[in-house]
C-alpha positions as CSV (number, residue, x, y, z in Angstrom):
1,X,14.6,-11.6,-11.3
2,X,13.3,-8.9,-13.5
3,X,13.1,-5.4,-12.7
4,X,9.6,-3.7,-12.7
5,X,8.6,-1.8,-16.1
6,X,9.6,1.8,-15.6
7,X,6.4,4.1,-15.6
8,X,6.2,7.2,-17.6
9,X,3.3,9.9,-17.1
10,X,2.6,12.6,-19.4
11,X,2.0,16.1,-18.1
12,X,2.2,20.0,-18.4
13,X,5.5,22.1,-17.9
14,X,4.6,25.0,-16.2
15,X,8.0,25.8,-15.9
16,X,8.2,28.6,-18.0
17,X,4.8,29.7,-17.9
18,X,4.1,33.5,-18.0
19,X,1.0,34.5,-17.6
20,X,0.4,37.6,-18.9
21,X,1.6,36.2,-22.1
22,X,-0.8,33.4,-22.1
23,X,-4.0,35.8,-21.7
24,X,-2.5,37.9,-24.7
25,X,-2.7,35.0,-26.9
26,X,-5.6,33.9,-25.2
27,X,-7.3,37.3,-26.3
28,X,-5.4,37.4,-29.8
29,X,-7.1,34.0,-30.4
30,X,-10.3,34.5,-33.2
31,X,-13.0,32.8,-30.8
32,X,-15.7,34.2,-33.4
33,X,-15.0,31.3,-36.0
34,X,-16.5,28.8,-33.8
35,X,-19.7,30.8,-34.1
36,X,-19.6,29.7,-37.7
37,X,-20.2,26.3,-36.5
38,X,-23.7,24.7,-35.9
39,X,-22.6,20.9,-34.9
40,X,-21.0,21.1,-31.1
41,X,-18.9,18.3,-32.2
42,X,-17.7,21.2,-34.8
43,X,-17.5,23.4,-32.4
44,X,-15.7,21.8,-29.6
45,X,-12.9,20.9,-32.2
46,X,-12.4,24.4,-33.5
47,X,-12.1,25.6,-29.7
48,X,-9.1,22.6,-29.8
49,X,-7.7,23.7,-32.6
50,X,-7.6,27.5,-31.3
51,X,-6.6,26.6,-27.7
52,X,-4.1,23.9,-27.9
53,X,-1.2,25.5,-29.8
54,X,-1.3,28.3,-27.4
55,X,-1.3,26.1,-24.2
56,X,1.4,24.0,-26.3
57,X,3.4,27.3,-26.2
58,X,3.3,28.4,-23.1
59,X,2.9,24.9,-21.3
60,X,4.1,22.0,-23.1
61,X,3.5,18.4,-22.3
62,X,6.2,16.6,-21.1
63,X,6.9,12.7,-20.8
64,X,8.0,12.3,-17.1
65,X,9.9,9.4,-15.7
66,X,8.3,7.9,-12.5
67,X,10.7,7.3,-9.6
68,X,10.0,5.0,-7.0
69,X,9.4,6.7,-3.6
70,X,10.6,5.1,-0.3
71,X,7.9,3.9,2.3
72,X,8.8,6.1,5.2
73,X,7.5,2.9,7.4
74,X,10.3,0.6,6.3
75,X,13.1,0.8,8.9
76,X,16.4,-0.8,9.1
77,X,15.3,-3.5,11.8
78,X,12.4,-4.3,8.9
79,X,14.7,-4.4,5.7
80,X,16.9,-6.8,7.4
81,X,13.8,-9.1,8.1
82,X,13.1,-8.8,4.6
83,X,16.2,-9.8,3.5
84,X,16.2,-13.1,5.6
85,X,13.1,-13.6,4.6
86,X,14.7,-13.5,0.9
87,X,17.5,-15.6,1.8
88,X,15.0,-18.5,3.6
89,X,12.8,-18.3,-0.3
90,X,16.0,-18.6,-2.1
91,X,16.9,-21.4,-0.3
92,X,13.7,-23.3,0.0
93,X,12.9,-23.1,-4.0
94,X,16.5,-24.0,-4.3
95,X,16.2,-27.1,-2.4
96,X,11.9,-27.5,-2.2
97,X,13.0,-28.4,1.6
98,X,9.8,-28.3,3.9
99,X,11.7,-26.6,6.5
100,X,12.5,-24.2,4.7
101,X,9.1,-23.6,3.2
102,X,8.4,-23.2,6.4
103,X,10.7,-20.7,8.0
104,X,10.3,-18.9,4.6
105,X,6.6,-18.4,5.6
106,X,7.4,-17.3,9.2
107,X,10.2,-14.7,8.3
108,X,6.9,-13.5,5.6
109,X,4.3,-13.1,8.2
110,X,6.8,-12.0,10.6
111,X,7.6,-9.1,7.8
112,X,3.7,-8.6,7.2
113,X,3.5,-8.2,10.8
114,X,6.2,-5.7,11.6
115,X,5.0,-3.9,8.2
116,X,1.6,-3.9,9.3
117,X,2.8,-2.4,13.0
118,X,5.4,0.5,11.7
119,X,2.2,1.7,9.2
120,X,0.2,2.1,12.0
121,X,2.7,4.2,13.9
122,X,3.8,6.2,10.8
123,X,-0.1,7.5,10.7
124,X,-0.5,7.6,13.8
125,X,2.4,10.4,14.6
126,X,1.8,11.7,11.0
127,X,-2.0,12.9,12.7
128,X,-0.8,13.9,16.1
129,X,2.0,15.9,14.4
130,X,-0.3,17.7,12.0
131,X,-3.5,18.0,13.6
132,X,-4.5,21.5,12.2
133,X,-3.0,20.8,8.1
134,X,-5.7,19.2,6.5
135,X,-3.5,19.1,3.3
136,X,-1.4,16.8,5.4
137,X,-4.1,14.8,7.0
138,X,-5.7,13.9,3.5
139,X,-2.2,12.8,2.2
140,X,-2.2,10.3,4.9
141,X,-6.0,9.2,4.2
142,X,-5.2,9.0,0.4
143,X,-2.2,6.8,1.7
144,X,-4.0,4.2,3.5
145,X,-6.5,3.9,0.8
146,X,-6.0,1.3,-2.4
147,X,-4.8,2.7,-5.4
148,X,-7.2,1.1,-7.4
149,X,-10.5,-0.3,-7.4
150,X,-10.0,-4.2,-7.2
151,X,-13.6,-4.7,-8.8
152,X,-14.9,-3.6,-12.3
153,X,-17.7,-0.8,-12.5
154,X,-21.4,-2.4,-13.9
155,X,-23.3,0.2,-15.6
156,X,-26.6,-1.5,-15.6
157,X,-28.0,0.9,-18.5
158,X,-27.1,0.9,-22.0
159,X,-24.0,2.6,-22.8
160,X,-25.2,4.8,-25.3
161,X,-28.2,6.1,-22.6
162,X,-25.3,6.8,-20.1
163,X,-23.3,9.0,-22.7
164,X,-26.8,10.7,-24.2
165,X,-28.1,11.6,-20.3
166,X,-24.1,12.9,-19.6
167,X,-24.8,15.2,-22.6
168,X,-28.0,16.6,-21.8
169,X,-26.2,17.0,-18.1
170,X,-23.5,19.3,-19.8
171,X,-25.6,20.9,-22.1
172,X,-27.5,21.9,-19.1
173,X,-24.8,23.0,-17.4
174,X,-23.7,25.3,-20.7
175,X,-26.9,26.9,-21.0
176,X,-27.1,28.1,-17.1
């Protein structure tokens, strides 16, 4: 069996972060040379040139090893049901037995079940116990909802249309 690919995110260390000292670089910065420019394209990459060292400075990116977290729902009646269920797979591909194909699949829905049964009492307290932290509540929404969407978004216009009308959007919003 082989062990899931570690995930690694990349983020900002505020760990160190002073802010005083990030607005006096911030206002040391010389903002007028991007005046010189006439393309936006210029523009916007003189900005990142000016602005990125000094948020590399004061918050720099750092790769971040994902760990695992438990699933509060799994209790110690349900990881022993999972490990029979284990065993009964082991021993059915071992020995392609029909029974135990079949009491593989049993111990599976009965895991499913008791899964399914334990999720529905963790939100269910998590709700009553927090009634008035909305922080909370929309953890435990965010928690019963799919990570990701299982079907591919269509754009039925042309793709450069979509990025020219997202332009015009922004440089609307720059001009207000």
């Amino acid at each position: 069996m082989t062990r899931p690919k570690q995930t690694y995110i990349t983020t900002r260390s505020f760990k160190h972060y002073n802010h005083d000292a990030f607005n006096r670089d911030i206002s040391m910065a010389p903002w007028s040379v991007i005046d010189n420019f006439d393309d936006v394209e210029n523009k916007l990459n003189a900005f990142h040139l000016l602005f990125n060292p000094i948020l590399d400075n004061h918050a720099p990116i750092k790769r971040t090893k994902i760990q695992g977290r438990s699933n509060p729902c799994v209790t110690d009646e349900i990881r022993a049901l999972m490990k029979t269920r284990d065993k009964w797979r082991k021993l059915a591909r071992k020995t392609n037995d029909p029974l135990a194909w079949s009491g593989y699949k049993n111990f599976k829905r009965e895991v499913k079940r008791e899964l399914r049964l334990a999720e529905q009492e963790y939100v269910t307290s998590e709700i009553q116990n927090n009634p008035n932290n909305i922080g909370s509540l929309w953890k435990i929404i965010r928690r019963c909802l799919p990570k990701k969407s299982l079907s591919k978004k269509i754009y039925t216009k042309d793709e450069k249309l979509v990025a020219n009308e997202f332009n015009q959007f922004l440089v609307r919003l720059v001009k207000k």
